[in-house]
C-alpha positions in Angstrom: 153.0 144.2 124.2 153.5 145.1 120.0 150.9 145.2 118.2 151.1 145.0 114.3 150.7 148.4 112.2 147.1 148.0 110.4 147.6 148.5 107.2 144.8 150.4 104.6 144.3 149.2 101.1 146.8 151.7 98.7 146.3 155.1 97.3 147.2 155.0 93.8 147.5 158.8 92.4 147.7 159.3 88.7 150.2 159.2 86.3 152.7 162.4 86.0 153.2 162.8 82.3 156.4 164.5 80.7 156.6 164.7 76.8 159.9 165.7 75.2 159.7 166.8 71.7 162.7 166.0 69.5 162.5 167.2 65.5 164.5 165.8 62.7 164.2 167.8 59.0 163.4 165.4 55.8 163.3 166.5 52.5 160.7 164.9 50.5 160.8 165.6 46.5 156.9 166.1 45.2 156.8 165.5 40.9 154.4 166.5 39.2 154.1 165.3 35.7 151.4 166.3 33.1 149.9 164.6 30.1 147.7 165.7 26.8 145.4 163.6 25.7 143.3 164.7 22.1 139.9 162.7 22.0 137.9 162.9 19.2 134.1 162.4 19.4 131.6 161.0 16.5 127.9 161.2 17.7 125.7 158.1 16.5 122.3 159.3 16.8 119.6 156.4 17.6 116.0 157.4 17.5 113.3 155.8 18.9 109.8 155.8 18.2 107.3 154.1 20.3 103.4 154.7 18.3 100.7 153.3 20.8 97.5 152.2 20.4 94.2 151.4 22.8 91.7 149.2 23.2 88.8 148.9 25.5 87.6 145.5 27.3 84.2 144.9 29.2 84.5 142.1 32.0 80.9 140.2 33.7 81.1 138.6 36.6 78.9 135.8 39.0 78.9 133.8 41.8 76.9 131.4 43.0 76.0 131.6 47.0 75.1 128.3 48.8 73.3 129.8 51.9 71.8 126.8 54.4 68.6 126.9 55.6 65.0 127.8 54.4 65.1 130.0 51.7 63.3 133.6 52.4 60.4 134.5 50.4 61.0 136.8 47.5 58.6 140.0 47.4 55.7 139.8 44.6 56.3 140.8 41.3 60.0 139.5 41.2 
């Protein structure tokens, strides 16, 4: 009697890299041109003059408290 081969799930081993270089020569023509340019400058001076002053301001303030219940008794002489 035959039986069939078992078979086992595949080993799959890296890649085998070759590299082949192959070099071609190009001639590439670099120009460099130059240019003069004359700027002439006038200066506008601005000023500025900022003159301060002060002043003084007194602030008051109140409020008026609602407070339930019996009101406490204030001491003598108030």
């Amino acid at each position: 009697m035959h039986c069939p081969p078992y078979v086992t799930a595949p080993i799959v081993h890296p890649p085998r890299c070759c590299v082949q270089h192959h070099f071609q020569a190009t001639i590439v023509p670099h120009i460099h041109p130059s240019h003069t340019t004359h700027v002439y400058h006038h200066l506008y001076e601005h000023r500025h003059y900022f003159p301060h002053t002060e002043s003084a301001v007194a602030q008051a303030a109140s409020r008026h408290l609602y407070c339930p219940g019996p009101m406490p008794p204030f001491p003598v002489g108030y």
